[in-house]
FILUMKE-943480 format. One record per residue: residue in one letter; x, y, z of N, C-alpha, C in turn. Coordinates in nm, 4 decimals. Layout:
(r A (X Y Z) (X Y Z) (X Y Z)),
...
***
This chain:
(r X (7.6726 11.1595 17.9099) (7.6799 11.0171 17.8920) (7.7924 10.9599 17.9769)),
(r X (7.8097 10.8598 18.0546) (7.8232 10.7896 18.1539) (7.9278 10.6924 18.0428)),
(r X (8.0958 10.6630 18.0416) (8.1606 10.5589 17.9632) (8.1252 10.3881 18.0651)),
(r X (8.0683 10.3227 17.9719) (8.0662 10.2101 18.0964) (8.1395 10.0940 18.0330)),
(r X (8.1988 10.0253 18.0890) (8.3091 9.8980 18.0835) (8.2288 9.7813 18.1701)),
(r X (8.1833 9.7043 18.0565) (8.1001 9.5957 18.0771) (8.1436 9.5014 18.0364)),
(r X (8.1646 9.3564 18.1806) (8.2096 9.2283 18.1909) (8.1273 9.1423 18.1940)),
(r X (8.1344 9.0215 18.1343) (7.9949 8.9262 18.1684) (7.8983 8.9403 18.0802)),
(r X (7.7776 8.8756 18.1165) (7.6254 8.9017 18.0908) (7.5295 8.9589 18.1851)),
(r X (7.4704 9.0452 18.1635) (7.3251 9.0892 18.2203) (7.1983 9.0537 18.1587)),
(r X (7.1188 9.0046 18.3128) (7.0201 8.9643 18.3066) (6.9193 8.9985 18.4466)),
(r X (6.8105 8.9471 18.3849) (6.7615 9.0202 18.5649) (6.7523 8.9488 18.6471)),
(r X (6.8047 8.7955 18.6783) (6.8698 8.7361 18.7858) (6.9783 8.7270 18.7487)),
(r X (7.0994 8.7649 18.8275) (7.2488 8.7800 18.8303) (7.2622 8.6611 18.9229)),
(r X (7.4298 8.6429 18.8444) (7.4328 8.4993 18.9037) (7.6020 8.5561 19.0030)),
(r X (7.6801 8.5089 19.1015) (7.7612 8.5194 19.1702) (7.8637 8.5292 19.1008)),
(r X (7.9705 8.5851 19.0395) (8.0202 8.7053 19.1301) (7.9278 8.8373 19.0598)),
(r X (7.8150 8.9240 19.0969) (7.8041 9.0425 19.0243) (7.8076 9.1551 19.0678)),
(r X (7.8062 9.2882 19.0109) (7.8731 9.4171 19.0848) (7.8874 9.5008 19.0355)),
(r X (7.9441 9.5949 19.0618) (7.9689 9.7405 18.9807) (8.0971 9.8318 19.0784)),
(r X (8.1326 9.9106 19.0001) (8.2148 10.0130 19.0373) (8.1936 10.1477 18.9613)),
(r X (8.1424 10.2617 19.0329) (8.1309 10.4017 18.9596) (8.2479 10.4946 19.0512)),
(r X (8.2812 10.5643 18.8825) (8.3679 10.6672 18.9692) (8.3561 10.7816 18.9006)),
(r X (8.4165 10.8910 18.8821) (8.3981 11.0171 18.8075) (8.3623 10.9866 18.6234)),
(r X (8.2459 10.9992 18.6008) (8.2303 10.9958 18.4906) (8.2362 10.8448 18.3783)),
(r X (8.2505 10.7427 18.4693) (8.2652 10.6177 18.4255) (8.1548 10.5308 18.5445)),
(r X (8.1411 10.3986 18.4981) (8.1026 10.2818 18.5513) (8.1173 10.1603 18.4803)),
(r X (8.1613 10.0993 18.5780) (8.2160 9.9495 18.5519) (8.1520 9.7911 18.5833)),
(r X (8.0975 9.7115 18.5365) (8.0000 9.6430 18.6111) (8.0254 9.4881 18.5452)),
(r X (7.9262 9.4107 18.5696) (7.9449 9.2932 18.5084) (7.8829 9.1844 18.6151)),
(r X (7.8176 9.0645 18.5624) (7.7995 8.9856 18.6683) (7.8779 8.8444 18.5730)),
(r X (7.8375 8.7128 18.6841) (7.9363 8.5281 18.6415) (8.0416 8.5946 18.6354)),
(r X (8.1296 8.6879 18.7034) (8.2864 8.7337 18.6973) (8.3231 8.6308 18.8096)),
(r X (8.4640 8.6206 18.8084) (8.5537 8.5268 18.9229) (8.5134 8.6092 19.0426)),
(r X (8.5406 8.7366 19.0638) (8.4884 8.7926 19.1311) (8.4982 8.9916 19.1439)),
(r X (8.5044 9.0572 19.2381) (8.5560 9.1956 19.2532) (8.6256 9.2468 19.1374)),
(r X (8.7359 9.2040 19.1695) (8.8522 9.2248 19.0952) (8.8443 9.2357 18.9848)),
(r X (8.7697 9.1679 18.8937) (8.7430 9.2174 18.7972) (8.7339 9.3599 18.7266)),
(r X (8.5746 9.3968 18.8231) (8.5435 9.5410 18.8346) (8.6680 9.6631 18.8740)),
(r X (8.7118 9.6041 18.9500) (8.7972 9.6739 19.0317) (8.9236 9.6707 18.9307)),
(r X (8.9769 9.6011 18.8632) (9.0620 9.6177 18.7788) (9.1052 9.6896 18.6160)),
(r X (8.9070 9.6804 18.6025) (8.9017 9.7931 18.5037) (8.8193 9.9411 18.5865)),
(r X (8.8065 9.9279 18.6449) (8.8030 10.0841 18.7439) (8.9357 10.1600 18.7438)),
(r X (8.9676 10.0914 18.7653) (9.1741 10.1368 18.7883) (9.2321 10.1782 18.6814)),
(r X (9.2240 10.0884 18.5730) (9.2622 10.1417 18.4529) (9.2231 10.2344 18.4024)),
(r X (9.0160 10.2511 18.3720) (9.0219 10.3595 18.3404) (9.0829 10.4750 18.4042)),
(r X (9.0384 10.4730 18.5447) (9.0902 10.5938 18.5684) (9.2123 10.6456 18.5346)),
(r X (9.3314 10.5208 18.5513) (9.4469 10.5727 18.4961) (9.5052 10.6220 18.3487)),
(r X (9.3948 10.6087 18.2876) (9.4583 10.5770 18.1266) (9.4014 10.7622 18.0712)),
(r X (9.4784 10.7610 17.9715) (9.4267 10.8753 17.9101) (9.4322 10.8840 17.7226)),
(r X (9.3633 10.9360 17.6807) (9.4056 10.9113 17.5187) (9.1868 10.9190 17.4722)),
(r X (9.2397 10.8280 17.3566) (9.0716 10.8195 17.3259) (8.9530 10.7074 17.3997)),
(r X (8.8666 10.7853 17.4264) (8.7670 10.7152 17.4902) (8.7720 10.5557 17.4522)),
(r X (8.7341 10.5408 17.3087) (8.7237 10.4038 17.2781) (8.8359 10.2989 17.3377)),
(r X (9.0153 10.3261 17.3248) (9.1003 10.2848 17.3462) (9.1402 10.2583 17.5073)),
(r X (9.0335 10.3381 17.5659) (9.0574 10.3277 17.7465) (8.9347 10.2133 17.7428)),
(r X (8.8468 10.2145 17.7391) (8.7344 10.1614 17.7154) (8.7835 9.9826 17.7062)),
(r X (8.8479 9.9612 17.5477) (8.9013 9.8534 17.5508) (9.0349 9.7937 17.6248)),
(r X (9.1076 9.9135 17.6809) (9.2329 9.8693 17.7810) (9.1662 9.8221 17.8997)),
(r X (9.0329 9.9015 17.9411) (8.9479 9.8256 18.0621) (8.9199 9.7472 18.0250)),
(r X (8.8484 9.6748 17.9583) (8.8343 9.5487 17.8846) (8.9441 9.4092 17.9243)),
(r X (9.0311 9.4594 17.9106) (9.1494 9.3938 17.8571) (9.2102 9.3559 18.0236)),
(r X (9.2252 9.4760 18.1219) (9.2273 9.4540 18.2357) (9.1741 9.3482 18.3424)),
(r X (9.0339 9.3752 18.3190) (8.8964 9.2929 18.3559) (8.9647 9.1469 18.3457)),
(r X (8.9577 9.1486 18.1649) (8.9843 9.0073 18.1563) (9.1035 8.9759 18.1939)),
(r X (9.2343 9.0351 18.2433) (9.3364 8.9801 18.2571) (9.3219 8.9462 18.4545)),
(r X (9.2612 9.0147 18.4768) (9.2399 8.9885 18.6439) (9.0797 8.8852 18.7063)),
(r X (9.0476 8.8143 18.5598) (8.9478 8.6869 18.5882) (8.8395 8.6759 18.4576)),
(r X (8.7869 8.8245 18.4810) (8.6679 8.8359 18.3508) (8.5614 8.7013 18.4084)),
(r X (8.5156 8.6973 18.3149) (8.3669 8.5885 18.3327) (8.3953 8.4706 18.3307)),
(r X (8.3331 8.4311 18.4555) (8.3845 8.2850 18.5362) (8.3790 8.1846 18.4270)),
(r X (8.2821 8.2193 18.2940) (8.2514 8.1125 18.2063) (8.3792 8.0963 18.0980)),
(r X (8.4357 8.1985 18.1010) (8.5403 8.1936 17.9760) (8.5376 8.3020 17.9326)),
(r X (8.5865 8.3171 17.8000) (8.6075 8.3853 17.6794) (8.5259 8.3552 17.5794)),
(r X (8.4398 8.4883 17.4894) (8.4108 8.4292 17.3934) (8.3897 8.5548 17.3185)),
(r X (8.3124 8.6809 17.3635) (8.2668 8.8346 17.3100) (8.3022 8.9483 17.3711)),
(r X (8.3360 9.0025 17.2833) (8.3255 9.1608 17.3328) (8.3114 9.2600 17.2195)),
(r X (8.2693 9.4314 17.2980) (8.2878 9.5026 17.1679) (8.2592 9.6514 17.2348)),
(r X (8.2486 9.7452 17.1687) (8.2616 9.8736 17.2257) (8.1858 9.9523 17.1295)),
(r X (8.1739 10.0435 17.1911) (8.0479 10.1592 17.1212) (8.0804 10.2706 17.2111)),
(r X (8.0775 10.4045 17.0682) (8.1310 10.5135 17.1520) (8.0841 10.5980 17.0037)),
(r X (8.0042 10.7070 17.0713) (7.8999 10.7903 17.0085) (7.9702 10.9455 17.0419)),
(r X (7.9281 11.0358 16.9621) (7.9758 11.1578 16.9892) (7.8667 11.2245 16.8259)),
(r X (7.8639 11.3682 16.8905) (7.7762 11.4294 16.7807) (7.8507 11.4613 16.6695)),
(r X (7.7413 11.4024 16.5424) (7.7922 11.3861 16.3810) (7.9746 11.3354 16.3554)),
(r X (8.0036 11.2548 16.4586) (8.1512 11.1791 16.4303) (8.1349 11.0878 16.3618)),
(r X (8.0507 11.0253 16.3312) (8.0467 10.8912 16.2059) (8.1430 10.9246 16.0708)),
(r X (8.1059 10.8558 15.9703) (8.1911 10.8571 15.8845) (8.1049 10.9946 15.7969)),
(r X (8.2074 11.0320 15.7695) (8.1388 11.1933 15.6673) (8.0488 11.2672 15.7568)),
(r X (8.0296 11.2676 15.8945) (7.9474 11.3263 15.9752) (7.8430 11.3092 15.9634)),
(r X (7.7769 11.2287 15.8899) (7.6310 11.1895 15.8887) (7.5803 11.0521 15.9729)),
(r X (7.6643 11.1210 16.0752) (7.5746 11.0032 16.2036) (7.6052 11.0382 16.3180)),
(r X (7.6080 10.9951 16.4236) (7.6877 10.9845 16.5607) (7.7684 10.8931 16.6405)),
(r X (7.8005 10.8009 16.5458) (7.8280 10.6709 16.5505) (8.0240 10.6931 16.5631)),
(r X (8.0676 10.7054 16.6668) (8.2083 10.6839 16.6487) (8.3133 10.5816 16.6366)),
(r X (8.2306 10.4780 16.6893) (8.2866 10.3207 16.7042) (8.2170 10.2602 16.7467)),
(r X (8.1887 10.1538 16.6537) (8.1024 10.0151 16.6511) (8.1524 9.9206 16.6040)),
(r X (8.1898 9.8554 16.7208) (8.2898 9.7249 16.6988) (8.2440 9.6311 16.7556)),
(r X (8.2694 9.4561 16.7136) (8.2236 9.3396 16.8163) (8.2655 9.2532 16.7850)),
(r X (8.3310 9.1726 16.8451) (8.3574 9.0154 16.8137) (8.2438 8.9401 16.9024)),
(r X (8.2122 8.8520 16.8078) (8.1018 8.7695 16.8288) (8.1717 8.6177 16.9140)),
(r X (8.2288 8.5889 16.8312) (8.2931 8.3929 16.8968) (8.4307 8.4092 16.8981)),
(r X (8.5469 8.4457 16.9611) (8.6856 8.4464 16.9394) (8.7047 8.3702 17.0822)),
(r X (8.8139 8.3116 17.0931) (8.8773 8.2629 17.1602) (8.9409 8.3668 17.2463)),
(r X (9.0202 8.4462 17.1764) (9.0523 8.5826 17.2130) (9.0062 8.6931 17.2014)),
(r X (8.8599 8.7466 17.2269) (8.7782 8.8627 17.2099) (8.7979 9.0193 17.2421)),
(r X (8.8879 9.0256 17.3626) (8.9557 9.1629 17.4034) (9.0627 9.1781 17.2598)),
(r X (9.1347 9.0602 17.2690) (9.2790 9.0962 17.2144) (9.2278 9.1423 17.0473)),
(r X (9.1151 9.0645 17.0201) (9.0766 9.1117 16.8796) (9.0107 9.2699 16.8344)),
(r X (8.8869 9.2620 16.9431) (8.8584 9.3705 16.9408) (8.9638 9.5281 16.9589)),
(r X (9.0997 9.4836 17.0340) (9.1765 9.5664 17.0435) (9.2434 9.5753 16.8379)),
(r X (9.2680 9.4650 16.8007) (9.3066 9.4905 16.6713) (9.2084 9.5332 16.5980)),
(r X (9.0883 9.5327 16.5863) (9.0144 9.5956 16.4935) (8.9998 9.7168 16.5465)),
(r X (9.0073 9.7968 16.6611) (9.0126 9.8852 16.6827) (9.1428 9.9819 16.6382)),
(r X (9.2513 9.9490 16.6767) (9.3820 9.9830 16.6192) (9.3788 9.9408 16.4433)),
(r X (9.2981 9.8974 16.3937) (9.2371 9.8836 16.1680) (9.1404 10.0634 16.1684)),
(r X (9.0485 10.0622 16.2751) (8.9589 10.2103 16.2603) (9.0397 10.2739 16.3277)),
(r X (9.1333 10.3114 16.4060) (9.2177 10.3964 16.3537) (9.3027 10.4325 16.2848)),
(r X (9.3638 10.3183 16.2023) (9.4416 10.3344 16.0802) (9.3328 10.3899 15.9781)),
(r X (9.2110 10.3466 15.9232) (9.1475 10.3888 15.8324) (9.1008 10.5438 15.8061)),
(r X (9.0414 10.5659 15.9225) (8.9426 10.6750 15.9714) (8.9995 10.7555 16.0488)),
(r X (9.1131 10.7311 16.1227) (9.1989 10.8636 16.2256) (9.2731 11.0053 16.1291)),
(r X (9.3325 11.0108 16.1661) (9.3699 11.1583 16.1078) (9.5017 11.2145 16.1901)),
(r X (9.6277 11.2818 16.1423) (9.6991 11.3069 16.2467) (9.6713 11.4831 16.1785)),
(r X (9.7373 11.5085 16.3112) (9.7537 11.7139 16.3286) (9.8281 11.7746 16.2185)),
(r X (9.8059 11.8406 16.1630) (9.9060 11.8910 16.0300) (10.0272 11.9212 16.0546)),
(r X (10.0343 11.9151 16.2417) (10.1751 11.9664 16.2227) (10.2442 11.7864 16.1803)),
(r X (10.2225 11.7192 16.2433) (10.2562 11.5686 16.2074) (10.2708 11.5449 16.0912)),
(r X (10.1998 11.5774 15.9511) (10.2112 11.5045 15.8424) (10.3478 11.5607 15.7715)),
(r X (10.3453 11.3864 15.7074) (10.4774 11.4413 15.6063) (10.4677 11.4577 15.4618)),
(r X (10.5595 11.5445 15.4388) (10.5536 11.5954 15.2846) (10.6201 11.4984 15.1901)),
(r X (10.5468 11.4448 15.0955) (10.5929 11.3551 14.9815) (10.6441 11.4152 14.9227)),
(r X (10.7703 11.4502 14.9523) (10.9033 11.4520 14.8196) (11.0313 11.4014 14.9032)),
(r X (11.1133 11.4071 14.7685) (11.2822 11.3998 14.8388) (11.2800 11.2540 14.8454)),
(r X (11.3737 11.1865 14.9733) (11.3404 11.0464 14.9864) (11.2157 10.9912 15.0135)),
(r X (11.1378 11.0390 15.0405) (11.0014 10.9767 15.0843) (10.9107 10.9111 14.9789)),
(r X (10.9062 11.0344 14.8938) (10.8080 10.9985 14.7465) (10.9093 10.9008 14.6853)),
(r X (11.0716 10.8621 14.6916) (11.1153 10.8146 14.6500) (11.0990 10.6787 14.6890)),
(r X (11.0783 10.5844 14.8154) (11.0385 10.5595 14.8197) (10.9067 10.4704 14.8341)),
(r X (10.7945 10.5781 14.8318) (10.6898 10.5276 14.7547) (10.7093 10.5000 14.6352)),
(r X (10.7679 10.5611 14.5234) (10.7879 10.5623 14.3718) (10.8176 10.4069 14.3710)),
(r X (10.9357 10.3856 14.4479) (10.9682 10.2135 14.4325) (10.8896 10.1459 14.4521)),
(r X (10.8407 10.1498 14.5436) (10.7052 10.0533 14.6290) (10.6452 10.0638 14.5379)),
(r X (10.5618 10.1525 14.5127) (10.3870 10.1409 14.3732) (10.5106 10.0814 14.2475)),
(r X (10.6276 10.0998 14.2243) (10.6480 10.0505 14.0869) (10.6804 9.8812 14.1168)),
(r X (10.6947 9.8200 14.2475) (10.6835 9.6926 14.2322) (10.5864 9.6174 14.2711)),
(r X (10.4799 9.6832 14.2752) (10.3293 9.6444 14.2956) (10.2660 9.6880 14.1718)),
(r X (10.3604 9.7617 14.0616) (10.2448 9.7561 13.9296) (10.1504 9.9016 13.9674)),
(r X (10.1796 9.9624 13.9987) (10.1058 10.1005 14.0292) (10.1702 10.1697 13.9646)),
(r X (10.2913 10.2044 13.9657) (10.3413 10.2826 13.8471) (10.4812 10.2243 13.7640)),
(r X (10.4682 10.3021 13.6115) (10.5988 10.2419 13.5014) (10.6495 10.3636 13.5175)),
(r X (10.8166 10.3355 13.4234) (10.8861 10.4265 13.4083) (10.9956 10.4105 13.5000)),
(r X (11.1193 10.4513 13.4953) (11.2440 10.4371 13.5901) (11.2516 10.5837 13.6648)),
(r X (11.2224 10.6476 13.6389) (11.1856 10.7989 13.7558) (11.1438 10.7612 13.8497)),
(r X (11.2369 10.8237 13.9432) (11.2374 10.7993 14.1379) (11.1971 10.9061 14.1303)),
(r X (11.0775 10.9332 14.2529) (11.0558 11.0486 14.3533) (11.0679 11.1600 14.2532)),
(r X (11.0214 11.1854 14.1663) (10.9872 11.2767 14.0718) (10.8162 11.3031 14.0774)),
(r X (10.7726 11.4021 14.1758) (10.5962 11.4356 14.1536) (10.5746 11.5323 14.0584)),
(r X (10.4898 11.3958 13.9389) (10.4132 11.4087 13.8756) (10.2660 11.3909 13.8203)),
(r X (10.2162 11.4175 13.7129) (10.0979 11.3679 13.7223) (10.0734 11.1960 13.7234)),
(r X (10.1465 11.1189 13.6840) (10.1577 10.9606 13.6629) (10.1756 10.9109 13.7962)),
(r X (10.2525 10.9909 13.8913) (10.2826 10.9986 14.0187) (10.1691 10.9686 14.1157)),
(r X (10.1098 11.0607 14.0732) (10.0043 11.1533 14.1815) (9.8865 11.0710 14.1477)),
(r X (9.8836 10.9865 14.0542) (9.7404 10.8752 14.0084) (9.7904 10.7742 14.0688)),
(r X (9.9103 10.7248 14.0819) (9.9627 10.6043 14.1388) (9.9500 10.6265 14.2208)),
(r X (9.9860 10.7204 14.3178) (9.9530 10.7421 14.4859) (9.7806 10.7502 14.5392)),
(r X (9.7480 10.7300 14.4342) (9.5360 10.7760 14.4395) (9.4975 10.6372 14.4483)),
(r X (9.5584 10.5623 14.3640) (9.4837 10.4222 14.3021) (9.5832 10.3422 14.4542)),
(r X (9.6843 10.3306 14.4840) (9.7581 10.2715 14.5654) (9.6898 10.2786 14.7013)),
(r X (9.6499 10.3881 14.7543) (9.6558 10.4096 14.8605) (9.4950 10.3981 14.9067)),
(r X (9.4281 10.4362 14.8143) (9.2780 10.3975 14.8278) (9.2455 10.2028 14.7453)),
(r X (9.3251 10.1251 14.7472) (9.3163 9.9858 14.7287) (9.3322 9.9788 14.8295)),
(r X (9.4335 10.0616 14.9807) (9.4734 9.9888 15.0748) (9.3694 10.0766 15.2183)),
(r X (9.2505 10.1461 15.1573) (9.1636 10.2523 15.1924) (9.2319 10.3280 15.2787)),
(r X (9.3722 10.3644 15.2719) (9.4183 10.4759 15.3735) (9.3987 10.6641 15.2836)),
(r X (9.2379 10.6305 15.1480) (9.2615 10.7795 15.1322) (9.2097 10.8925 15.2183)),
(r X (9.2112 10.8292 15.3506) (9.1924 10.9574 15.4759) (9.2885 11.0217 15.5434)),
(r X (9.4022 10.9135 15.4871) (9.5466 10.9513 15.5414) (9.6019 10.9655 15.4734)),
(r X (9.6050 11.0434 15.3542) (9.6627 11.1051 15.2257) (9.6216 11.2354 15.1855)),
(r X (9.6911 11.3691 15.1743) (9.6115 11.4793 15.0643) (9.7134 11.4857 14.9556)),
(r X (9.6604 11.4308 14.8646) (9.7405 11.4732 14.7055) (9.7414 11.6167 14.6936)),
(r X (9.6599 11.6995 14.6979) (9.6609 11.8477 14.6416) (9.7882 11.9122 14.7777)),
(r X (9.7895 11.8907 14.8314) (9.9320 11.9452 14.9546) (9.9841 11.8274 14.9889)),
(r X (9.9880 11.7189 14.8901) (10.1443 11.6514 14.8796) (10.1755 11.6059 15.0433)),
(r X (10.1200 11.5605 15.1333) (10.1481 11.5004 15.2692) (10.0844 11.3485 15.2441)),
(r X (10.1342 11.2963 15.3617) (10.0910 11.1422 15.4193) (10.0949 11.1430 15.5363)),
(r X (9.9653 11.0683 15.6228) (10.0048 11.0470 15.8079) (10.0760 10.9409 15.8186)),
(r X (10.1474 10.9929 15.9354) (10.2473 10.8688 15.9668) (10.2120 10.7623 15.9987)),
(r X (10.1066 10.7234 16.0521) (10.0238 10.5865 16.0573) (10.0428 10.4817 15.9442)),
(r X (9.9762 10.5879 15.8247) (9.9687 10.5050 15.7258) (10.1161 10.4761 15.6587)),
(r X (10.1488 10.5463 15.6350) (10.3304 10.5653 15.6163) (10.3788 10.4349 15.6355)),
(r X (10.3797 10.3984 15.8112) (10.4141 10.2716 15.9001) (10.3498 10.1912 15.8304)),
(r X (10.2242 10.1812 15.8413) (10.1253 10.0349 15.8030) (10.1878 10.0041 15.6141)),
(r X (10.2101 10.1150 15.5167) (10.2746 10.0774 15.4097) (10.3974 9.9907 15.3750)),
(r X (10.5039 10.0500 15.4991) (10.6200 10.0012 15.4901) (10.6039 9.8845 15.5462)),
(r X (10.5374 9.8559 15.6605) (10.5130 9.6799 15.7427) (10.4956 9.6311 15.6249)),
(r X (10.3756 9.6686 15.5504) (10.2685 9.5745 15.4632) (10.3771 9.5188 15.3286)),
(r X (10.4205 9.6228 15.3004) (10.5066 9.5797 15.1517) (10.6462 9.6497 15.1425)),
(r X (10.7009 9.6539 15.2270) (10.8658 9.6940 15.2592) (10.9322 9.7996 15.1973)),
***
């Protein structure tokens, strides 16, 4: 499968500026762009970028539009990126399916809902995760006890009252993909997005 970074609209009369750029394993295209440059600006990127498909995908995106994008304006974008049984619970192939329909800002959004599915659904390396105790669970202990998740004046003490508050807390805020209660870790993603969200 061919990653392609698509500007504009297609249709089967193309209207001025339209075009393409292929290079190793990618293609870039789009027609109503300001012009080249466009193409040529998410050509570049991809090639330069490295990380996850989807996230190069939308940095080309983002390129495109910052060097003209579609002569008409701003209004959609979205990305799709398939891989075998990667959906959610592996019962699909679906790795990312994202779109803004009417935004004013359509790259910049689609980049935030993309950076929400990887907070939800990503996963870090075990060597990365951290272990809930000590100051950490401590804390959390504060946090869920001033959100009403858990009673009692015990800091950072894991227990069972603990370990339900961290279940009910963390799946209200659906990060339970970035949690294992039974080995006591958290990804640092979610970690971050906790402390932004409620201090």
């Amino acid at each position: 499968m061919i990653p392609i970074a698509h500007c504009g609209r297609s249709a089967s009369g193309c209207h001025d500026w339209a075009g393409h750029q292929i290079g190793p394993g990618f293609a870039c295209q789009g027609n109503i762009l300001v012009g080249a440059e466009t193409v040529q600006a998410m050509a570049a990127l991809f090639q330069s970028s490295s990380g996850l498909l989807a996230d190069r995908l939308v940095t080309a995106l983002a390129a495109g539009e910052a060097a003209g994008g579609d002569r008409r304006g701003r209004q959609a974008s979205a990305v799709y990126v398939v891989r075998a049984n990667a959906g959610y619970g592996g019962k699909n192939d679906v790795l990312v399916d994202l779109r803004v329909d009417d935004h004013r800002g359509p790259v910049a959004e689609l980049r935030r809902l993309l950076d929400l599915q990887h907070l939800y659904f990503g996963s870090s390396p075990a060597s990365e995760k951290l272990a809930l105790d000590g100051a950490l669970l401590a804390e959390l202990c504060d946090m869920m006890r001033r959100l009403d998740y858990l009673q009692g004046s015990k800091t950072g003490v894991w227990d069972e009252a603990t370990a339900k508050a961290l279940d009910a807390f963390t799946s209200t805020e659906n990060l339970e993909e970035r949690i294992d209660l039974a080995a006591r870790t958290i990804d640092a993603p979610a970690l971050a997005y906790l402390r932004k969200t409620f201090g």
